[in-house]
N, C-alpha and C positions, 0 to 999 in steps of 0.2 A: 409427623408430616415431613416430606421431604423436602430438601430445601430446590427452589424452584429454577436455580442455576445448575442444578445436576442433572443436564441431558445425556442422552445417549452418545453426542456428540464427544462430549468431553471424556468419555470411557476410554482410558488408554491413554490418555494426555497427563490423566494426575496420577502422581505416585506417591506412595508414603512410604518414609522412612527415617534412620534417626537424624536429630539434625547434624550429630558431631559426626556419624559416618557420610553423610550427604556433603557436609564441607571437606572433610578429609580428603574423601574423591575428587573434589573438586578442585581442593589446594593440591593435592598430587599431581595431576594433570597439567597446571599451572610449573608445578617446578621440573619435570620433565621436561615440560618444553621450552622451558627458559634453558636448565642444561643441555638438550641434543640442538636447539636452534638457535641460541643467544650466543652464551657466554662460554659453551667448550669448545675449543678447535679436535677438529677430526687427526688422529693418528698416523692416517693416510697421508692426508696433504697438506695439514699443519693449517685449514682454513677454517673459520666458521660462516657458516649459510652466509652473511654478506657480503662476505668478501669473496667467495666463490661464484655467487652473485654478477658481483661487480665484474668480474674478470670476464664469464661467461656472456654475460651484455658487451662487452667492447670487443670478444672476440666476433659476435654479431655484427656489430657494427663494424667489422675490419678496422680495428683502431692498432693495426701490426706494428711494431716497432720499429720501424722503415719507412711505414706510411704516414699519412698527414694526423695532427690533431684534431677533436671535437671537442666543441664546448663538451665544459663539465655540466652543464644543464641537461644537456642531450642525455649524456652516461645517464646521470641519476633519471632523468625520464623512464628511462630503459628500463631500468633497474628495476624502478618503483612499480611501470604500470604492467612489465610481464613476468617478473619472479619476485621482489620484495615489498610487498603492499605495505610499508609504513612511511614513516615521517620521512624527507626528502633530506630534512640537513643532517640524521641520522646516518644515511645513505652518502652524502656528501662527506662527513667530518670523516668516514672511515676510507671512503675513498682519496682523501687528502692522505691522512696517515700514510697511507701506502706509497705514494710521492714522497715523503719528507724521510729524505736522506741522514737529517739528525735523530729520526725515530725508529728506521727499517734497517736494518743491516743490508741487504738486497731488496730496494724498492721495486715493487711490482705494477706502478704505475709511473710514467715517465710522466711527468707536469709541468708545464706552460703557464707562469704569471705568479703571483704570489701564493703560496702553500704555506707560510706561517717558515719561524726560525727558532732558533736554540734561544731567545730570550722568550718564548712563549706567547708571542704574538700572534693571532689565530690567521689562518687563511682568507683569501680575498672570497668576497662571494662567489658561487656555483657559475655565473656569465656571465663572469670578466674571468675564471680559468678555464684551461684547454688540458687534454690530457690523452697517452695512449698508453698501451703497453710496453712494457719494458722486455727486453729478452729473458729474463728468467719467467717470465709470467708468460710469452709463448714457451718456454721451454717446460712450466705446470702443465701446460692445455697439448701436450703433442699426444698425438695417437686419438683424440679426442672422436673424431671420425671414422675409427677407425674400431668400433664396440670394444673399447676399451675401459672402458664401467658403464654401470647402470644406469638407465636416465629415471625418472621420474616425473609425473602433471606437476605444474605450477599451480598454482594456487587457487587459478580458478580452470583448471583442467584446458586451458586455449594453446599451452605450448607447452614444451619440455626441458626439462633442465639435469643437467649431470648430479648424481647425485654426492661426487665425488670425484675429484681432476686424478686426470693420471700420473701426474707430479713425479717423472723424472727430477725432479732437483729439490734435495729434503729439506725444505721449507718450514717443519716444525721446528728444527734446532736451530736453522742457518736465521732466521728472520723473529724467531720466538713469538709467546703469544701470553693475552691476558685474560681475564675476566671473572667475572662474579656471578654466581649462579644462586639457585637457592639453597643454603645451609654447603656449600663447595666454592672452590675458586682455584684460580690456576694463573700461574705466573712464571712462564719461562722465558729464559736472557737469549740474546741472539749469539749465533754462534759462528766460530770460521766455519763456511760451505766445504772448504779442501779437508780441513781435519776432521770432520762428521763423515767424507765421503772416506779418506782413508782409516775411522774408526770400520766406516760399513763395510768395506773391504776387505779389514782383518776380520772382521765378524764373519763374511763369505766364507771365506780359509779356513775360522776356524770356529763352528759355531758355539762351542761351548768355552769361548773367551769370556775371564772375567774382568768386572769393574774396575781391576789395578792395572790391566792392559790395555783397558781402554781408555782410560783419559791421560794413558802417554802420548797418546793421537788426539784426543779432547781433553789439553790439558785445564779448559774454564771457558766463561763462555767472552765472546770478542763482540763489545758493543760499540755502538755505530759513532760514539762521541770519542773514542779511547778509552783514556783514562790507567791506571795500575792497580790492578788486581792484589791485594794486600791478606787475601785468607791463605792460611795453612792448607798444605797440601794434603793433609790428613782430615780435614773438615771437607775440600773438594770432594777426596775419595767418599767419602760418607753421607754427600751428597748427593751426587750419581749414583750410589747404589739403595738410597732409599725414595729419590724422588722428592726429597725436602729438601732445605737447609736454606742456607745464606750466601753471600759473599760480599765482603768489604772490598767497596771501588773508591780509590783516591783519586782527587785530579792531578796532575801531572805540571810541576814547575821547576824553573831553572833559575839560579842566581846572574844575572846580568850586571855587568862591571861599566861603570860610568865612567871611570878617571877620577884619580886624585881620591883613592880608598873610598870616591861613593859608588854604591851601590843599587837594586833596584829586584824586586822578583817579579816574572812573568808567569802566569799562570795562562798556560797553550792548551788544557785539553780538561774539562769539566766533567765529572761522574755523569752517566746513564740518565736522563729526566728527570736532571735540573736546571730550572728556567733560571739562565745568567743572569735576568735582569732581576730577579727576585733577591739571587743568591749576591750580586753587589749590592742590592739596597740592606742586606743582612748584615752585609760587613761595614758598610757605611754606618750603618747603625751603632755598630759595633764601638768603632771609633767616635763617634759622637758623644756617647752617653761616656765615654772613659772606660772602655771596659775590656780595651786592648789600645795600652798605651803606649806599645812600644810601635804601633803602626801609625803611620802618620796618615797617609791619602791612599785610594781607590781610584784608579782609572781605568775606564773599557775603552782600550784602544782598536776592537776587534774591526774587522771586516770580512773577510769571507771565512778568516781560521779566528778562533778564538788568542784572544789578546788582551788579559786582563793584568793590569799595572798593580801592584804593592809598592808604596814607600815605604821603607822602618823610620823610626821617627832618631834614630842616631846610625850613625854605620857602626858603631861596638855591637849593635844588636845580633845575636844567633839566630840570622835565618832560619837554620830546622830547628829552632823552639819557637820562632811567631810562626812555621807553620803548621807543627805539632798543635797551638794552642789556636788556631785556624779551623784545622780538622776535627777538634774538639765541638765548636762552637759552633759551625756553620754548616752548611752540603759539601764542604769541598773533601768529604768524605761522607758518602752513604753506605746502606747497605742492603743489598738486592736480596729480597728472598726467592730462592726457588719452592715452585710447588707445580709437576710434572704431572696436573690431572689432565687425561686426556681421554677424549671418546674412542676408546678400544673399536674395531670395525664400525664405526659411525653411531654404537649404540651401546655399548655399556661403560661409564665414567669408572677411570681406575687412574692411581698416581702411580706410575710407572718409572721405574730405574731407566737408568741410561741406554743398555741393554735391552731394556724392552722397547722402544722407541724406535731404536734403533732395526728392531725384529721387527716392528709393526711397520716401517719404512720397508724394509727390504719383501719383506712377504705381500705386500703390495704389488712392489714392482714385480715380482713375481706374477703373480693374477694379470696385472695387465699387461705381461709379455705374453703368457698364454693366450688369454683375449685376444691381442692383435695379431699373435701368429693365426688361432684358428681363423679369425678374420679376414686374415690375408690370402689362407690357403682355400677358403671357399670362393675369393676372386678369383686364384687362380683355376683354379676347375672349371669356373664358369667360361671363364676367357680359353683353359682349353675347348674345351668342347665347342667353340666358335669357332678358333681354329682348324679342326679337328672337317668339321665343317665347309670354311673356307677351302678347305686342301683340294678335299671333296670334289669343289665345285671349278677350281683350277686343272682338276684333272680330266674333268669331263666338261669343259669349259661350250663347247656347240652343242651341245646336249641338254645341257640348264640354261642354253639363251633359248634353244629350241621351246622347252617345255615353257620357260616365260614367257616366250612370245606368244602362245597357239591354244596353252593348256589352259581351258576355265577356271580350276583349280590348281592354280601351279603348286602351293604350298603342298599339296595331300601329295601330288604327283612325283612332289622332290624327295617327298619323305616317304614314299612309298618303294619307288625307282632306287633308289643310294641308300636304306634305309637309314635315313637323317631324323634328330630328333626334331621335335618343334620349335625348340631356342634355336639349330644352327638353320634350319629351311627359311626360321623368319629372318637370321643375320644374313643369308645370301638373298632373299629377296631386296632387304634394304642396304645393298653391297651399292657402292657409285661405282658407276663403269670408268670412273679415272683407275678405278684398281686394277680392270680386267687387262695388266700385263702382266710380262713375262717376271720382270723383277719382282714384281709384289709377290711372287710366290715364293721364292726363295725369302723374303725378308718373314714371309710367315713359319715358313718351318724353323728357321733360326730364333722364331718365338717361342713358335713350341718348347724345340730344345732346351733355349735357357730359362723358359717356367718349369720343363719338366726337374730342371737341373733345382731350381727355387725349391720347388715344392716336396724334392727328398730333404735336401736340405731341415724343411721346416720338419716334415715328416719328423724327421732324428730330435730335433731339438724339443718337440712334444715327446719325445719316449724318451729324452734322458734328463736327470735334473742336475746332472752337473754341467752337462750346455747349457741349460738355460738360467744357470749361477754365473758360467764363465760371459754368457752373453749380458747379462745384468752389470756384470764387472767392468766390461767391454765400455758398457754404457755410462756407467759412473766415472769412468776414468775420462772419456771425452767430456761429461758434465765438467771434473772435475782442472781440465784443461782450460775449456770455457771461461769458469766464474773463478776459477782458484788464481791465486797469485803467478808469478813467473817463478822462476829455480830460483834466482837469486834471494826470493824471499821465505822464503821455505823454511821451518824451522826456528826462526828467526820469534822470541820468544821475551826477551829481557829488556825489561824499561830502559837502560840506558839505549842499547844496541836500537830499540823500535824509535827511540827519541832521536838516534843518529839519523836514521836512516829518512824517517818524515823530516826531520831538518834539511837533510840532504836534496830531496826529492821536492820536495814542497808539495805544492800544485800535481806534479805527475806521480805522486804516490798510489803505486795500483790501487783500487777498489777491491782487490780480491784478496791484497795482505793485511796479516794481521796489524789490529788497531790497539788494542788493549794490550797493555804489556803487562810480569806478574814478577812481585818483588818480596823479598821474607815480611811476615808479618811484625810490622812494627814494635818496640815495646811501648808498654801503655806512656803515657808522658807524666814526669812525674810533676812537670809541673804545673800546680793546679788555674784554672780560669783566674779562682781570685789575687793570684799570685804577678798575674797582669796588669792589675789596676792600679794605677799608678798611687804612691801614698802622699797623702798628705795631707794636715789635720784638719778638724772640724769640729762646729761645738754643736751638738744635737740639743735640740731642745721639740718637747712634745706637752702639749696645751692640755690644762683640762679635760675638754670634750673629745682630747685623742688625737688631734691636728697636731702632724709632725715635720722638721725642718731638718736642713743640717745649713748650720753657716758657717761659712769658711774663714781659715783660722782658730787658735784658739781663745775666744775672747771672754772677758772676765765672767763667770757664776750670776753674781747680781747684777748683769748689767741691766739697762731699760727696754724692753721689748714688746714690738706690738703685736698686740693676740687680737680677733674677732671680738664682737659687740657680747659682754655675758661671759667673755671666758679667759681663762686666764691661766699662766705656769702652773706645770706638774712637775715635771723633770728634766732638769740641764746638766748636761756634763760634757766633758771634752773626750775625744776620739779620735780616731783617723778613719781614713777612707777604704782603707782593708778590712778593719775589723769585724765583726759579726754582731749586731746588737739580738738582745733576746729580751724576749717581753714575756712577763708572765700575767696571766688574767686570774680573777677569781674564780674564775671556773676551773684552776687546779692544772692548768693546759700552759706547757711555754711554746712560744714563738719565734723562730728566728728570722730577721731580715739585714742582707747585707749593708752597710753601709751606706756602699755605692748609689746604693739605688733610691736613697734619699734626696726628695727633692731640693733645690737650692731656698737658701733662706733669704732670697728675696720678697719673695710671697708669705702667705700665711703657711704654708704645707699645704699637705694634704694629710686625707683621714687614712692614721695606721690602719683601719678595718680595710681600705683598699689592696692593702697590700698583704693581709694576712686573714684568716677565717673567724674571726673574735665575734664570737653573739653578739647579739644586741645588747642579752641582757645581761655580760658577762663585762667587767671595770678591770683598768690596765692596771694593773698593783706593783710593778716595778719593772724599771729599766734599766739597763745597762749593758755596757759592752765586754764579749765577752774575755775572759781570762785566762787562759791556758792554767789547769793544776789548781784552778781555786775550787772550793765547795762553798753549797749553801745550804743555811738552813731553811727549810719549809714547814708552813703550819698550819690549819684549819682553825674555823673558829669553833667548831667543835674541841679543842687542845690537843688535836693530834696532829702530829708532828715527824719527822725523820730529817737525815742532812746525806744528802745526793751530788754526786761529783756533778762539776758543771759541764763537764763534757759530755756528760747521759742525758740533758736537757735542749741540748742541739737536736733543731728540728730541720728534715728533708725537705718537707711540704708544706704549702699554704695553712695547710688543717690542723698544725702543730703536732706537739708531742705531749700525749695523757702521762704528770709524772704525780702530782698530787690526787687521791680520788676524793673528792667527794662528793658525799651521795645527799644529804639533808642540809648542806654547811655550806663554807664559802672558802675560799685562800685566804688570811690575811695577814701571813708573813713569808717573806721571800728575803733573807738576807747573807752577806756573806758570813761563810765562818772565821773567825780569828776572835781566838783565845780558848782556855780553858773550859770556862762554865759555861752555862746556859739560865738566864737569867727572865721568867714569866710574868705578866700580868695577864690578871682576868676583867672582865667587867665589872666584877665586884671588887676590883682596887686593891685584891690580895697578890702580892710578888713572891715567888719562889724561885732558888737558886739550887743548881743541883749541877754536879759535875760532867763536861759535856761527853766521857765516852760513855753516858746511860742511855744516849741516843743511839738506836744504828746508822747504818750507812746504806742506804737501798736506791737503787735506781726507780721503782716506782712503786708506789701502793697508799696504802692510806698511815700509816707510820705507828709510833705509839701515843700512847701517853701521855703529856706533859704536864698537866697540872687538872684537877679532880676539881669539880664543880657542882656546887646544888643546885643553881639557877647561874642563868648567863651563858658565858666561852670566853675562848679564849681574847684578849685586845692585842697584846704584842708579845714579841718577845725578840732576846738578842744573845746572841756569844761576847764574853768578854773577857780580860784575864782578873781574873780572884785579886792578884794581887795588885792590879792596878786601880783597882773599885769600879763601881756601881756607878756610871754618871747621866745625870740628867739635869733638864732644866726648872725651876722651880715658876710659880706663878708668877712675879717678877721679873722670868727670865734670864735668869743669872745662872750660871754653870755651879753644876752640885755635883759634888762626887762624896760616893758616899764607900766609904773601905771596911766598916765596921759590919757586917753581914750574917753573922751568925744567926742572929735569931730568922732571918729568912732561909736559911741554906738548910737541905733538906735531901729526903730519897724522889726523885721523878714520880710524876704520878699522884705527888703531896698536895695538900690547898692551900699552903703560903700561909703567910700574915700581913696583916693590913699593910699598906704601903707608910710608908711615914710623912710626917706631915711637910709640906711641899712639893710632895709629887704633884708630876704634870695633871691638870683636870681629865687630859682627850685623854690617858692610860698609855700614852707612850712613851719610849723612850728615847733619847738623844740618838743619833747616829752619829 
């Protein structure tokens, strides 16, 4: 029987099919249009749909860069209800970006009121700011009128939008762009406008220029904070020619002289998008916890230019090693990835070389000089033939007032009589008799003339494509006049020379010279983080249930201390505050944690597990710090065993380092080596002594042998020298050394003999 929801109606509404090819399609379509509308900028004009958006709404609104501001509420109105139907703070926060001078290398929105600053403080709300265009953003939108690209319906087909600006001035390099798409992303730095436009230049000249001549014109990219460029020129070239890579930006400081040998560093100019106020509380940090001790205080003395204070905590100290070991630790050295994916003609994402970017710019402007010549040349036809017209009617001037005065149909009359088209019969009808003198005729034929002179002109320039390269050149070099620096700055390349010159300039340092300046790639530093921290000693102490201290000083082994309700001393020994403590667990795993980072023994501690990956159900089986050139032995209770340098047991990470395996067993010796033999107990209270090179030396695995078992494992075991004896404590108490050995001593791998009588009960030995 059919089921009784299946009418005829519903024929064609339902489809079957599989459900993984039905989502597939579905998630395809989804990441499409996240990559053409979201997150790639277009090739063209370096924009994505919002921000072309944005600009196209304010040119509506006449928001000229000359004229008056409008709320930013107004914009994003715009925006929202006739080209980008989403979220309005959306529409806001990207229209802010484009204001903020610390973000945009060339902002495209001029802003009125709070837009947020270099400490990362967000913008005021949408209606308390005002905003219009800036001249580079009309100089995006020129020709726009003039069919100079495509338009396309908005979204609910009521208006029209560009579907792409005619971006005279190359906005992808000069202003860079980001984003996230699906399984893609894109991230290009902003660039000087004068050196992209004299790359595109020599590209003009010579189009099969390669990637080594071009970025002697682009030689990195120039971001809107400064900063010094610190990558090798050979990683640059490698990056413009594959559309990846990176570049290392440092901040920029200078040592200031106080008098009487003190001293003082200023730090003027911060890496690419980092939030100052972040990056001092990083370093304050720093200095609090001791873990840059040669720095004493942090001051933001900024105000309109960045001005951030360092004290060193002596004047002996090596300025460029606290700021070597600065760069290390904190932002005041990042590193910028490039990745050059961009929407090829608005519709296919490809990571593109420098050189292609640079092709995809110039073959634009191409297109839309064509565009606006043919454009231009069908006004002029139309506007002759009016004239053409006009002349006409100048010359038989009593003869066309005749036939308007008298004729019923003057129009058919005019055009029948003169034979006139119907454009010019209708423009002499609607002629105002202010015109009908003598001069006006003459000012019309000097029209003519100089259209007709126009319109060879353009004629030539559509049939040759080296006019309309030299006219593009033409064009760029006026752009490049515009937004580019003055001659004096030109060239002008080298951190110190950029730091003279904004010293010099202050305040009136052009906008259109270079900011970022580019220095040889540093050597690595050799001196390390921990090598900052100041030393000085400490006695660790870690509790039973794992609660760990350090108290300062080194104070006696037994002294009296208080632990939590139930728990009580594991391990105390003295250290200092460089060292590197290393825990091993019975899960076979060592851990390293520095020193420093222990907390003070005022308190009870805190739990080692906070500060390192130790299971729950794994027990802290020795401590200590560590040794340069010592070894230890390690051991399972299974009796397997090996002796591992202690430098193989330093660990990078939280999660330690796997150096004992065990797979059914447990760890239950971690000790150092000193001495000859190697001296076992088992559960069963049997000791065997055997020589310790029968052990190898392995950085990790499960080891050999040590002592053979029928029931049980292994309980302890120790190195010690042969000839200095066997020592332990008896039940008593009392120190026992015991020299006489023979009947214990043996080949590895043996079952020992009974212990002698005194041996400890718990099966272990003295340390």
């Amino acid at each position: 029987m059919a089921n009784d929801t299946d009418t005829p109606e519903m024929d064609g509404l339902i489809t079957q099919e599989p459900l993984a090819r039905a989502i597939g399609d579905r998630y395809l379509q989804y990441a499409l249009s996240t990559i053409m509308h979201r997150a790639l900028p277009d090739a063209r004009d370096g924009l994505k749909p919002v921000h072309r958006r944005i600009l196209f709404a304010m040119r509506g609104l006449r928001l000229d860069p000359n004229g008056a501001f409008r709320k930013c509420a107004k914009i994003v109105g715009e925006v929202m209800g006739n080209y980008h139907p989403h979220g309005d703070q959306a529409i806001y926060d990207a229209l802010a970006r484009l204001a903020q001078d610390f973000a945009v290398r060339y902002p495209l929105v001029d802003g009125q009121g709070n837009f947020g600053n270099v400490d990362g403080d967000n913008p005021a709300a949408q209606r308390y700011t005002e905003a219009r265009m800036t001249a580079v953003a009309a100089a995006m939108m020129e020709g726009l009128a003039e069919n100079a690209v495509d338009f396309r319906p908005n979204y609910d087909g009521s208006e029209e939008e560009p579907e792409v600006l005619p971006g005279a001035f190359p906005n992808l390099l000069a202003n860079g762009s980001s984003g996230i798409a699906v399984g893609m992303a894109t991230n290009i730095p902003p660039h000087n406008v004068a050196e992209v436009i004299d790359a595109a230049l020599y590209l003009i000249k010579t189009p099969n220029a390669g990637i080594e001549k071009l970025v002697e014109f682009v030689p990195g990219p120039d971001f809107p904070t400064g900063g010094t460029i610190v990558e090798p020129i050979e990683q640059i070239r490698e990056a413009y020619a594959t559309g990846r890579g990176a570049f290392r930006l440092r901040a920029v400081w200078e040592r200031e002289e106080l008098g009487r040998g003190q001293w003082q560093i200023v730090v003027t100019e911060i890496p690419y998008q980092v939030a100052k106020s972040k990056l001092i509380e990083r370093i304050a940090d720093l200095i609090n916890t001791k873990k840059l001790p040669i720095l004493a205080d942090i001051r933001d003395e900024s105000a309109e230019d960045i001005r951030i204070v360092l004290e060193p905590k002596a004047r002996t100290v090596d300025p460029a090693t606290l700021m070597e070991a600065l760069f290390k630790a904190t932002d005041l050295e990042t590193r910028f990835s490039l990745n050059m994916n961009v929407l090829i003609d608005g519709r296919t994402p490809q990571v593109c070389s420098l050189r292609e970017v640079l092709r995809a710019f110039l073959d634009h402007q191409r297109d839309v000089l064509i565009r606006r010549s043919t454009h231009r040349m069908d006004k002029i036809d139309r506007r002759l033939e009016v004239l053409e017209g006009y002349i006409v009617a100048f010359l038989n001037l009593d003869r066309v007032i005749e036939i308007i005065r008298y004729e019923d149909e003057p129009k058919l009359q005019l055009m029948a009589e003169f034979e006139l088209t119907e454009v010019q019969a209708e423009a002499i009808l609607n002629m105002r008799l202010r015109s009908l003198r003598k001069l006006e005729e003459m000012e019309l034929r000097n029209e003519r003339d100089a259209l007709i002179v126009e319109r060879e002109g353009i004629v030539d320039l559509l049939g040759s494509e080296d006019l309309q390269w030299g006219r593009i050149a033409e064009q760029l070099r006026e752009t490049r006049k515009t937004f580019g620096p003055p001659a004096a700055f030109k060239g002008i390349t080298a951190a110190e020379t950029l730091s003279d010159l904004k010293r010099q300039h202050g305040a009136d340092y052009p906008v259109g010279a270079r900011r970022s300046g580019f220095a040889d790639a540093p050597v690595a530093a050799d001196v390390p983080l921990e090598a900052m921290i100041e030393r000085e000693p400490i006695t660790v102490v870690c509790s039973q249930m794992g609660w760990v201290r350090a108290m300062k000083g080194h104070i006696a082994l037994d002294s009296e201390l208080k632990f939590k309700d139930g728990d009580g001393p594991k391990f105390i020994f003295h250290a200092e505050t460089t060292d590197r403590l290393v825990v091993f667990g019975t899960n076979g795993r060592f851990y390293t944690v520095p020193a420093s980072n222990l907390p003070g023994g005022r308190g009870m501690g805190e739990p080692i597990r906070l500060m390192v990956d130790l299971p729950n159900e794994a027990e802290i089986l020795a401590m200590f710090a560590h040794k340069q050139g010592r070894k230890l032995l390690v051991a399972s209770s299974a009796g397997d065993g090996f002796v591992v340098p202690e430098e193989d047991v330093i660990a990078q990470t939280r999660s330690g380092k796997q150096v004992l395996n065990v797979r059914d067993a447990r760890a239950v010796v971690c000790r150092p080596v000193d001495g000859d033999h190697v001296a076992v107990v088992g559960e069963n209270r049997k000791v065997l002594v055997f020589p310790l090179d029968e052990l190898p030396e392995m950085g990790r695995g499960k080891g050999v042998r040590l002592q053979k078992y029928k029931d049980g494992g292994l309980s302890d075991a120790r190195t010690f020298n042969l000839a200095d004896g066997l020592q332990w404590k008896d039940g008593g108490g009392r120190q026992r050394t015991e020299t006489e050995l023979g009947d214990f001593t043996g080949k590895r791998a043996g079952t020992g003999r009974m212990a002698p009588r005194g041996f400890p009960r718990d099966n272990k030995f003295t340390d």
